[in-house]
PABA-390535 format. One record per residue (C-alpha): residue number from 1; x, y, z. Coordinates in steps of 0.001 Angstrom, whole numbers, padded with zeros to 6 digits, always signed. Example, Ala and Ser with C-alpha at 12.3 -4.5 7.8 and 13.67 -1.06 7.14 Angstrom:
<sites>
site n:1 east:+012300 north:-004500 up:+007800
site n:2 east:+013670 north:-001060 up:+007140
</sites>
This chain:
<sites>
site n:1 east:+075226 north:+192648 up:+126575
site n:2 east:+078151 north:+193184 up:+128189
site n:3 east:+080696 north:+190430 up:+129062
site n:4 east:+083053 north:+190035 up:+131781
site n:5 east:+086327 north:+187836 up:+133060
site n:6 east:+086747 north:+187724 up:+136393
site n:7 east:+090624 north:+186813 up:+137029
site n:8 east:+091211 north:+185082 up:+140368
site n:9 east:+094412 north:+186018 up:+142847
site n:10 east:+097301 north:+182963 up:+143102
site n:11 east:+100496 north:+184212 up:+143189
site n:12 east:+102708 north:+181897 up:+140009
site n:13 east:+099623 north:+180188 up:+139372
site n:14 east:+098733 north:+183157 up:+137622
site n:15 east:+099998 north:+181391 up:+134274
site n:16 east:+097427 north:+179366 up:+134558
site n:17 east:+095285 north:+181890 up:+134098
site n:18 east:+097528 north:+182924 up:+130992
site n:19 east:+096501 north:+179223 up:+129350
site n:20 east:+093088 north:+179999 up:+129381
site n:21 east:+092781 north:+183591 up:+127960
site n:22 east:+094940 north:+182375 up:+125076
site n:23 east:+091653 north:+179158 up:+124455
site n:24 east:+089299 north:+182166 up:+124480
site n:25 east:+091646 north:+184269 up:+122298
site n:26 east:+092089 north:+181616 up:+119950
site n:27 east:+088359 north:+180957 up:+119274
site n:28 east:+087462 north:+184853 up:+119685
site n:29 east:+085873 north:+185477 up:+122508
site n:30 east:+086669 north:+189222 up:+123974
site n:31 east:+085294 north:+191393 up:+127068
site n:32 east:+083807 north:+194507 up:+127809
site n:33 east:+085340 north:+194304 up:+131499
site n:34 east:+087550 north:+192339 up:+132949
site n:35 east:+088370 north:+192455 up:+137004
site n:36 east:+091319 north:+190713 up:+139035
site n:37 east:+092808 north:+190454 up:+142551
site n:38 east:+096647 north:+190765 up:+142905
site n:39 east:+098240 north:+188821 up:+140135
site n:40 east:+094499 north:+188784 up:+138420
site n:41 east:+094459 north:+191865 up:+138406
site n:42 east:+098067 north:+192321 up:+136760
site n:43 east:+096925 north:+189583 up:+134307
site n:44 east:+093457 north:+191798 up:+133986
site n:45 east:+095548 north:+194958 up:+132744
site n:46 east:+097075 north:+193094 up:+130059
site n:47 east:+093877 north:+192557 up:+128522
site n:48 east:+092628 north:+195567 up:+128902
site n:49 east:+095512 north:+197061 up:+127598
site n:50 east:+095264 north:+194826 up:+124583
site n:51 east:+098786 north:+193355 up:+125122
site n:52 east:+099282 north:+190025 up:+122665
site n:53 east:+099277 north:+187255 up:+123751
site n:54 east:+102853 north:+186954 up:+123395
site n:55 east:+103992 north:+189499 up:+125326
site n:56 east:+101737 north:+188040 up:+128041
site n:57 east:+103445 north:+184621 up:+127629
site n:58 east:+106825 north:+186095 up:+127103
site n:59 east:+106262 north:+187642 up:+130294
site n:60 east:+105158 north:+184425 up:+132152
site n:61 east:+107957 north:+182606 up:+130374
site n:62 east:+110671 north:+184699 up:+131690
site n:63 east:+108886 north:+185087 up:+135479
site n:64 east:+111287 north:+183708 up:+138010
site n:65 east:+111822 north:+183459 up:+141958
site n:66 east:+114678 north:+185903 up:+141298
site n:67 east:+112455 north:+188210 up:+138692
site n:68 east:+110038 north:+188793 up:+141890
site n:69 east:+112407 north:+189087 up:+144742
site n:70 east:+116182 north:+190587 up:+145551
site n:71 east:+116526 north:+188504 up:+148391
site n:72 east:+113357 north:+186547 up:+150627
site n:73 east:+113718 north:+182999 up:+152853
site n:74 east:+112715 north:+180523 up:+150989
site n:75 east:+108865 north:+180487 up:+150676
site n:76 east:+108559 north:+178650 up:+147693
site n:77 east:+106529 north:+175911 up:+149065
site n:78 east:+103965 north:+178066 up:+151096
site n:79 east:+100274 north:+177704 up:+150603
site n:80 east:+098191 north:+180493 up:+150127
site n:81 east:+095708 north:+179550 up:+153143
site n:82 east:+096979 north:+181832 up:+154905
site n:83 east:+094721 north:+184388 up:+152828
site n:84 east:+091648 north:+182463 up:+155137
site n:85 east:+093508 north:+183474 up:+158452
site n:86 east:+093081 north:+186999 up:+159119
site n:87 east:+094370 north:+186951 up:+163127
site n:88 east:+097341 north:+185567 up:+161898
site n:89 east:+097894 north:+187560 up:+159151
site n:90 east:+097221 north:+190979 up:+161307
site n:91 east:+100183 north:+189711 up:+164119
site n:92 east:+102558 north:+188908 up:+161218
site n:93 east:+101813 north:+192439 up:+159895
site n:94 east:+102637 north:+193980 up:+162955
site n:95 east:+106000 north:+191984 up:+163650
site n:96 east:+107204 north:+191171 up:+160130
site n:97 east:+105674 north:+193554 up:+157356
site n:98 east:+104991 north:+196866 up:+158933
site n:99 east:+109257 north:+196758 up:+160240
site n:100 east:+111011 north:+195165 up:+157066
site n:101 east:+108632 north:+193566 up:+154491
site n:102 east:+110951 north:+191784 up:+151496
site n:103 east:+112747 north:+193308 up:+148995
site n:104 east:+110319 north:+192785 up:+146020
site n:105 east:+112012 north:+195375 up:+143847
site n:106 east:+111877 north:+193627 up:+141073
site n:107 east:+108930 north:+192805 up:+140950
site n:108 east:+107867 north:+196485 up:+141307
site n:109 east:+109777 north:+196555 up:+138239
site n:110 east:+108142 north:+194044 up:+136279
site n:111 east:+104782 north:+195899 up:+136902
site n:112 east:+106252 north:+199465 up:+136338
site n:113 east:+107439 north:+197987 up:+132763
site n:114 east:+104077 north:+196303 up:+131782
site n:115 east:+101874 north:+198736 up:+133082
site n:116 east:+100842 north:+201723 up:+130586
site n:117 east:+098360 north:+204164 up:+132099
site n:118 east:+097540 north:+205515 up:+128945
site n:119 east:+096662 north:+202194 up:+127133
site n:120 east:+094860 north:+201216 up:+130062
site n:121 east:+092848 north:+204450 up:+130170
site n:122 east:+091750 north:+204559 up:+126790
site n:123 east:+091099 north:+201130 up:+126182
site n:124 east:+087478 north:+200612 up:+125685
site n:125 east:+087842 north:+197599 up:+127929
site n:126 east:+086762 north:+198206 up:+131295
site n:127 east:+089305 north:+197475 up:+134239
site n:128 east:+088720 north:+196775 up:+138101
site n:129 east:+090527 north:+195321 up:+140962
site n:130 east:+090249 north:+194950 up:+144765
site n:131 east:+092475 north:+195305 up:+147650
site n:132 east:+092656 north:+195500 up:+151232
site n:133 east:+092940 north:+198301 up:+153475
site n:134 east:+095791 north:+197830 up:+156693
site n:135 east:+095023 north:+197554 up:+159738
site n:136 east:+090430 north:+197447 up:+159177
site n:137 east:+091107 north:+194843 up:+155836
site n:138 east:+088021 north:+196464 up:+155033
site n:139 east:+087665 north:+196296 up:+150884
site n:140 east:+088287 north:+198369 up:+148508
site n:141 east:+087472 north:+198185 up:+144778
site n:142 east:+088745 north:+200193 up:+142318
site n:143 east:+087524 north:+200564 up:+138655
site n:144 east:+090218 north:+202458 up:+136355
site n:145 east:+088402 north:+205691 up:+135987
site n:146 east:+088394 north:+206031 up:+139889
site n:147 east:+091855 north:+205386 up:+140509
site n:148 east:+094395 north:+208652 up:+140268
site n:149 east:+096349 north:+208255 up:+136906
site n:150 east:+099724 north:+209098 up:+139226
site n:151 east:+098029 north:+206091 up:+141814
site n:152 east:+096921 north:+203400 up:+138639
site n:153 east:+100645 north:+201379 up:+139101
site n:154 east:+100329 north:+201571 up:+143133
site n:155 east:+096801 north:+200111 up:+143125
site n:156 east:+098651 north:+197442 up:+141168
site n:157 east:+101356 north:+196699 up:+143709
site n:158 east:+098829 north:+197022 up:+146362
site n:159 east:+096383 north:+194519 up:+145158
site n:160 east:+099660 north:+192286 up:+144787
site n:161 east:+100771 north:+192812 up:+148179
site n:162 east:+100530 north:+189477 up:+149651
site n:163 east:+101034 north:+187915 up:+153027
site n:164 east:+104172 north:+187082 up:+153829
site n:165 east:+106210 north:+187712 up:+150662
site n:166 east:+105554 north:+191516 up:+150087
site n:167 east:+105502 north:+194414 up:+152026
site n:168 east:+102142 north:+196890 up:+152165
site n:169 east:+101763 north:+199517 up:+149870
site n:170 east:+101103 north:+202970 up:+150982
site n:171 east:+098624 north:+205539 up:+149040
site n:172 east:+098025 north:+208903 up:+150292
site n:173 east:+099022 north:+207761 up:+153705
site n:174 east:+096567 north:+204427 up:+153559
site n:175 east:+098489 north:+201439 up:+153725
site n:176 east:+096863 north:+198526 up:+151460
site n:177 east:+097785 north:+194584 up:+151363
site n:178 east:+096537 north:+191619 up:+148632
site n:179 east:+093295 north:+192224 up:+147600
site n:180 east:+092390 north:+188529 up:+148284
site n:181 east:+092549 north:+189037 up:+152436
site n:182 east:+088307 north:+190036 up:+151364
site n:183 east:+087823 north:+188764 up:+147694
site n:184 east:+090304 north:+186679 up:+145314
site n:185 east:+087887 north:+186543 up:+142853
site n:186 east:+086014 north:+189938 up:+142545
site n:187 east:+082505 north:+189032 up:+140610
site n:188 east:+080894 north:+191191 up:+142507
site n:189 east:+082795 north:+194391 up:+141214
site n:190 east:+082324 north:+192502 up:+137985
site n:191 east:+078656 north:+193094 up:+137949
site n:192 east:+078481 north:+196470 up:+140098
site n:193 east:+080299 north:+197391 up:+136628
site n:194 east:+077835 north:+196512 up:+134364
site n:195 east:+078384 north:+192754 up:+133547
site n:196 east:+075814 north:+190451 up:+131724
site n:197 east:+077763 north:+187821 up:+131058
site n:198 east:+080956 north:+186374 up:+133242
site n:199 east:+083323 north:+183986 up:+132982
site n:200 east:+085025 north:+183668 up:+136374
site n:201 east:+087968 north:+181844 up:+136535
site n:202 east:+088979 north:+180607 up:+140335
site n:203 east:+092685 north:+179161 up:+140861
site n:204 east:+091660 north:+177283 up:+143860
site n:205 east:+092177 north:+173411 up:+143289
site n:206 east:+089959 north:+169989 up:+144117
site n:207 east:+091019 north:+170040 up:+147125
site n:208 east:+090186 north:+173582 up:+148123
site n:209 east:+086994 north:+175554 up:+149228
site n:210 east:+085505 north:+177379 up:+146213
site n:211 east:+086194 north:+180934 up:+146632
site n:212 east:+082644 north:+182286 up:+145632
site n:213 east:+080030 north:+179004 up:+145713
site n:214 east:+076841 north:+180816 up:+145993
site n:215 east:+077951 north:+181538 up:+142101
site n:216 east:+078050 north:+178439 up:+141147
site n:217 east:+075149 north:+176726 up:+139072
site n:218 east:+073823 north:+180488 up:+138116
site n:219 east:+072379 north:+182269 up:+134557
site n:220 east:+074716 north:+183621 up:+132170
site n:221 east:+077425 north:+182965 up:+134629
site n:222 east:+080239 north:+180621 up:+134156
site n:223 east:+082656 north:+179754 up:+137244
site n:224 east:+085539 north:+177880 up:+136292
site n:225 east:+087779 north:+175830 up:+138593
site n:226 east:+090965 north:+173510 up:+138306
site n:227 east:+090667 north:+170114 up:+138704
site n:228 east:+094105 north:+169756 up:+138991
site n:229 east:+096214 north:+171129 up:+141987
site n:230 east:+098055 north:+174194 up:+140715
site n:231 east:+101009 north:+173909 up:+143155
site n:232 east:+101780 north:+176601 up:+145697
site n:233 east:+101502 north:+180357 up:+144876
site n:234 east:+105221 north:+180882 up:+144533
site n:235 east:+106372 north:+178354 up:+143018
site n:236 east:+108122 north:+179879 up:+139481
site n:237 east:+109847 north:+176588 up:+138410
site n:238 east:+109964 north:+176621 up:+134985
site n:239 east:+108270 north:+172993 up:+134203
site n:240 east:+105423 north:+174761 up:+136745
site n:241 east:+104320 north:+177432 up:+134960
site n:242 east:+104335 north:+175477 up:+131735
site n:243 east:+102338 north:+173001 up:+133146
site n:244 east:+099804 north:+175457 up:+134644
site n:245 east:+099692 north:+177342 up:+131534
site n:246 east:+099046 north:+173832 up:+129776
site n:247 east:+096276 north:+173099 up:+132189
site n:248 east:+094639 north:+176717 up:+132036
site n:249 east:+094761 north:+176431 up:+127514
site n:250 east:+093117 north:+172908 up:+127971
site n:251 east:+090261 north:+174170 up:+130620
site n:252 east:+089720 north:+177146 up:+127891
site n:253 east:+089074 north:+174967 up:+125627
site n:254 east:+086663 north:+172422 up:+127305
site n:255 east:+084789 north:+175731 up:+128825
site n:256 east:+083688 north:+177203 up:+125273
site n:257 east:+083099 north:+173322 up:+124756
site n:258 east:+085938 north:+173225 up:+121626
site n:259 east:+086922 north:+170270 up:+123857
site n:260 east:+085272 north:+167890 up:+126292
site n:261 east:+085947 north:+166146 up:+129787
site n:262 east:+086966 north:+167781 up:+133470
site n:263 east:+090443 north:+166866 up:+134343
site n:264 east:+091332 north:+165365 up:+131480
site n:265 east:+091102 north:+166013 up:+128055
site n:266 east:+088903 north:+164572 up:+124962
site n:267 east:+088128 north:+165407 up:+121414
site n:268 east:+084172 north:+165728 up:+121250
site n:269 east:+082623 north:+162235 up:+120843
site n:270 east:+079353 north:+160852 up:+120476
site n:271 east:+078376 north:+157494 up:+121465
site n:272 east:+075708 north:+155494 up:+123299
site n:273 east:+077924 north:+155179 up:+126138
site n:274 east:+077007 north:+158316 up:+127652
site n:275 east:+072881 north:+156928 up:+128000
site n:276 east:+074618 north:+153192 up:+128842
site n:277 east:+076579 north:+154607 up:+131953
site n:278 east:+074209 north:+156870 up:+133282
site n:279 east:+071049 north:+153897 up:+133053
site n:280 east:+073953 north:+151604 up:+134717
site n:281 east:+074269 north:+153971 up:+137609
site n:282 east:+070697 north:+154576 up:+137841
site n:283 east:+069826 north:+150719 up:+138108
site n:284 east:+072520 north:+150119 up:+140506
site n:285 east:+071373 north:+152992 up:+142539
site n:286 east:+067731 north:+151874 up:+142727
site n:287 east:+068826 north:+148518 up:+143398
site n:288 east:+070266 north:+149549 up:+146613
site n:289 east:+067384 north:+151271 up:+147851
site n:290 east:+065160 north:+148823 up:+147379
site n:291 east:+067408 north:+146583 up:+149196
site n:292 east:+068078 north:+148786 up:+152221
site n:293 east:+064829 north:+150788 up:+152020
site n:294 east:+066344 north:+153810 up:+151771
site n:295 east:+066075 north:+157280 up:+149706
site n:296 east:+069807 north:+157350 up:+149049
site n:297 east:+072238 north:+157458 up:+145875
site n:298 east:+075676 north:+157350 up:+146734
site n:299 east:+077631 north:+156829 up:+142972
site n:300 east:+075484 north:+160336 up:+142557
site n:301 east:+077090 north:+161725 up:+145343
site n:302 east:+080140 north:+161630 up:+145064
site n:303 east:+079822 north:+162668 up:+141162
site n:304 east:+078385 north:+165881 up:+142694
site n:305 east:+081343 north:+165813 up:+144857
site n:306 east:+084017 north:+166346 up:+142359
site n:307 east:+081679 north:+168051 up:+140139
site n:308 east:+081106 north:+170904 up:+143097
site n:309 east:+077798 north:+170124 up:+143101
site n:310 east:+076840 north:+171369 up:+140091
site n:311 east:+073939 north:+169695 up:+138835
site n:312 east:+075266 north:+167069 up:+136650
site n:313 east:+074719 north:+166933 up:+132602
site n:314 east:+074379 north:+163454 up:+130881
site n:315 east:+078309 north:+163351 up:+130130
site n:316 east:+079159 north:+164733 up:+132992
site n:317 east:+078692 north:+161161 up:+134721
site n:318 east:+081290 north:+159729 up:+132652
site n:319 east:+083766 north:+162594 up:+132195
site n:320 east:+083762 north:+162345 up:+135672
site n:321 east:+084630 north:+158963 up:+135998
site n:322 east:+086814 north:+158906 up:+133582
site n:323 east:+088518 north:+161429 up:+135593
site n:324 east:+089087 north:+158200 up:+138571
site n:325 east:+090250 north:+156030 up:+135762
site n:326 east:+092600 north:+158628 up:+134774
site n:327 east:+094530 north:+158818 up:+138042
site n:328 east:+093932 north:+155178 up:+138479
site n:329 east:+095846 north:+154182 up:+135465
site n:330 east:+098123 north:+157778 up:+135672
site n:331 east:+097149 north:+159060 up:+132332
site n:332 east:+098856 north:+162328 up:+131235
site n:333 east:+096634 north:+165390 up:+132142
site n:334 east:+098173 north:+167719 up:+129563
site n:335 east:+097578 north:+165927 up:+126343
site n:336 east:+093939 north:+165666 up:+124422
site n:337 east:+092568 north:+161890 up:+124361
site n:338 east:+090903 north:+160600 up:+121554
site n:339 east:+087670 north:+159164 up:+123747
site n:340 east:+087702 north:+156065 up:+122330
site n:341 east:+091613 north:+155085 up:+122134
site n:342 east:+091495 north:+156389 up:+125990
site n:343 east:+089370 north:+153717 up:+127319
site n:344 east:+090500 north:+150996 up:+124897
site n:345 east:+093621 north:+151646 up:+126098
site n:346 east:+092427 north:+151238 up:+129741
site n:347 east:+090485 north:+148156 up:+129163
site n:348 east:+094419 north:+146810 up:+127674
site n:349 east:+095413 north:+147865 up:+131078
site n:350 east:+092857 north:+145829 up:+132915
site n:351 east:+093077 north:+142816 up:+130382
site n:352 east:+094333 north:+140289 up:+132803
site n:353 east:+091253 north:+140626 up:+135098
site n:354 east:+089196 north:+139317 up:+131785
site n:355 east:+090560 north:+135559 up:+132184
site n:356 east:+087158 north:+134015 up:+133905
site n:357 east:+089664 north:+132245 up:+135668
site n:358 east:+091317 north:+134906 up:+137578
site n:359 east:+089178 north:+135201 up:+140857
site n:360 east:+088836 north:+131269 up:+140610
site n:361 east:+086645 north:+131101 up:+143742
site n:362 east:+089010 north:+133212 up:+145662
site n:363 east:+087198 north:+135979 up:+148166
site n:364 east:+083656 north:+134499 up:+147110
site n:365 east:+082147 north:+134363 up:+150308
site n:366 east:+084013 north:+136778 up:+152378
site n:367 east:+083817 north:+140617 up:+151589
site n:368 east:+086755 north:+141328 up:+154424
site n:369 east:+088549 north:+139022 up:+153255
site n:370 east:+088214 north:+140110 up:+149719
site n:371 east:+088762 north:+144092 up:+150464
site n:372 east:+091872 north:+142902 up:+152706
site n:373 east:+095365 north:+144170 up:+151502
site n:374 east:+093490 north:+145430 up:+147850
site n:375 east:+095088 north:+148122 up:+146224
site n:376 east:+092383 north:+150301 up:+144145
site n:377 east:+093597 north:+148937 up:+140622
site n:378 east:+092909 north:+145323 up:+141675
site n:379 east:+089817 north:+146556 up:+143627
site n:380 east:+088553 north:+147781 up:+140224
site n:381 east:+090003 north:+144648 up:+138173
site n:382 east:+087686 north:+142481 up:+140605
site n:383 east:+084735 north:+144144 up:+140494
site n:384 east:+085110 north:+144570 up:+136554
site n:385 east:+085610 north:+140841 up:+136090
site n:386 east:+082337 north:+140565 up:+138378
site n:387 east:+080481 north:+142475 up:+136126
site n:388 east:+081544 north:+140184 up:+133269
site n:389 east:+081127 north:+136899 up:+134718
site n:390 east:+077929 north:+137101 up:+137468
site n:391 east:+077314 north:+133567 up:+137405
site n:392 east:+080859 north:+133204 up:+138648
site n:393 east:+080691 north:+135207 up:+141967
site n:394 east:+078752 north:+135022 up:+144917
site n:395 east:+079299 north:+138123 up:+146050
site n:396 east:+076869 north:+141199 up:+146045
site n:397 east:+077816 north:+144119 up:+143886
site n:398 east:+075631 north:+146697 up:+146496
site n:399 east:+078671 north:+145386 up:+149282
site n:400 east:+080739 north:+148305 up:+147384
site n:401 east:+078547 north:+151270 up:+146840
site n:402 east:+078824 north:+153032 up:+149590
site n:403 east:+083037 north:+151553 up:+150398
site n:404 east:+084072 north:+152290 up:+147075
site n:405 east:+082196 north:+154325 up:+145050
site n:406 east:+084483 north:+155293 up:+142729
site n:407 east:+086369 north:+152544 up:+142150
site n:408 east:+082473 north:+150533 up:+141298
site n:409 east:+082015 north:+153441 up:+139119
site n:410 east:+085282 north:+153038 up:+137141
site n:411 east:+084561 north:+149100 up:+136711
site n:412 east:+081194 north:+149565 up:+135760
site n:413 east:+082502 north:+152498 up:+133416
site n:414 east:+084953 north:+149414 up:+131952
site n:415 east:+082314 north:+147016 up:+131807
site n:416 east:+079870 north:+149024 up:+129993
site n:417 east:+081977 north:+150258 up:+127033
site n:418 east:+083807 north:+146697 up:+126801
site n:419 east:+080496 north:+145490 up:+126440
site n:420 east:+079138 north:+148511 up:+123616
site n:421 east:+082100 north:+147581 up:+121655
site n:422 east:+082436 north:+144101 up:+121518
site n:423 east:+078423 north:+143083 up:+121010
</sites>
């Protein structure tokens, strides 16, 4: 069986990427190939060289905006959509890239210094990339026994060529741009070469399109996403790539399952919660449908949602919604919770709305009235001190499925270990 990382394009996000190969590392997991687009790909021949990890992070800990370019207008808040945009891209290349292009010297020297043909070549790791042919950006994909040993560092720059920082990179008279104009995340070469097994690891963020969905949910592949936003692709702030690098060690982790939880962080814990939550949802969702005579499951939904819809695993419902209480009480994404001091903590947070006094009649009869001016922590607050005090309130639950799913998830989340712990 042969095993294979797949190393997605992203500019300074790249660290991230860094993060996680050091989890894997750490707990020994190795690969027979590993693939990348432009700073994947640079990433990629690292491994396959068999740098350390530190040199890898002693390279990512030195990267700068003035390590990459001698002088370049200030793109550091640019988003990589651009990558989508392929008209746009070609007139840019015409005007901009074919004339001048940026002086990106030194990062030609960065790559010249890492890169060691020989290593590379007779590492028994196998090493691929893709890039982009100018003007057809037709692909092309490039394993290391098929690239010229004078042409291995060009292929490099080339697949690292992006839109509109670098210039293109010319190969026996071909000119080439960013290999992720066709493919950021080359799986595909990944199994063309031989992979069994891959772990594909995408830079794109929540708020993103998956580069490569129709991999999702699929045998003895595993497609791994932030569900944090990275930042922009050249952003090389210090506290930036720490943080990414942070983000990518802690995804590691929860990926080989050494931790648990999506965007944030828990030591592995066992509790009935997990059944509790899941029965909740289910009973709240059958409720509704009875009521409106409908086939429909809306706190499901949006689960899938933010899960990428992924069929969802019995944790996954609360990991998930821990996830909204996590923004909702702006816990710290970087550290690893202890489960159970995590939502004490948030029921603390939320211990005002416990007083059986606090709605005291107020927004009883009137759901406008009640949703008027609400800002999601007391929207959660009220719907949590519902759940504790029924007799109390006259107004129906159902009102906020479909309005507020997430926040009804987080209070029922709240109500349900509140009530595991304290009966």
């Amino acid at each position: 069986m042969k095993r294979a990382l797949v190393l997605a394009g992203g500019g300074s996000k790249g660290s991230y990427e860094l993060g996680f190969i050091k989890a894997l590392y750490e707990h020994g997991i190795h690969f027979d190939i590993v693939t990348g687009t432009s700073i994947g790909a640079l990433n990629a021949c690292m491994i396959v060289q068999k740098n350390t990890i530190e040199e890898m992070e002693d390279l990512w800990d030195h990267l700068d905006f003035d390590h990459v370019f001698a002088s370049m207008p200030d793109i550091k808040g640019m988003s990589e959509d651009f990558m989508t945009q392929k008209a746009i891209a070609v007139n840019f290349f015409k005007g901009y890239l074919e004339n001048r292009g940026a002086d990106v010297r030194p990062f030609y020297e960065i790559v010249r210094e890492l890169l060691d043909e020989k290593a590379l070549l007779d590492s028994n790791i196998d090493f691929g990339l893709c890039t982009v042919k100018y003007p057809s950006l037709k692909p092309v994909y490039m394993t290391k026994n098929e690239m010229p040993y004078e042409n291995i560092y060009k292929y490099l720059l080339a697949s690292a060529a992006c839109f509109p920082a670098f210039p293109m990179i010319e190969i026996d008279g071909e000119k080439y741009l960013d290999g992720g104009y066709y493919d950021n995340l080359p799986i595909d070469l990944a199994i063309r070469m031989g992979a069994d097994e891959i772990i594909a690891v995408d830079l794109h963020g929540p708020d993103k399109d998956i580069i490569h969905a129709c991999y999702l949910n699929r045998p003895h592949i595993i497609y791994s996403r932030p569900y944090s936003d990275l930042g922009t692709f050249m952003n090389f702030a210090p506290e930036t790539i720490a943080r990414n690098k942070r983000l990518g060690y802690l995804t590691g982790l929860k990926t080989i399952g050494v931790l648990e939880g999506k965007k944030y962080s828990f030591q592995p814990y066992q509790n009935e919660i997990y059944e509790t939550f899941y029965r909740h949802i289910l009973l709240v969702e059958s409720s509704k449908r009875t009521l409106f005579n409908n086939d429909d499951a809306p706190l499901t939904d949006v689960l899938l949602t933010s899960h990428n819809h992924v069929p969802l695993a019995l944790k996954d419902y609360t990991y998930l919604t821990m996830d909204y209480l996590g923004d909702l009480i702006e816990a710290d994404e970087e550290v690893v919770y202890n489960f159970q001091t995590f939502l004490q903590e948030a029921l603390d947070h939320f211990a005002s709305y416990r007083n059986q006094d606090y709605m005291s009649g107020t927004f009883k009869d009137d759901v406008k009235t009640f949703i008027k001016d609400m800002n999601k922590e007391r929207l959660v607050g009220s719907m949590y001190h519902m759940f504790l005090y029924p007799e109390n309130e006259t107004i129906d639950m159902l009102n906020f499925v479909n309005v507020f799913p997430k926040e009804l998830l987080v209070a029922m989340l709240l109500y349900d270990y509140d009530k595991i712990m304290n009966t």
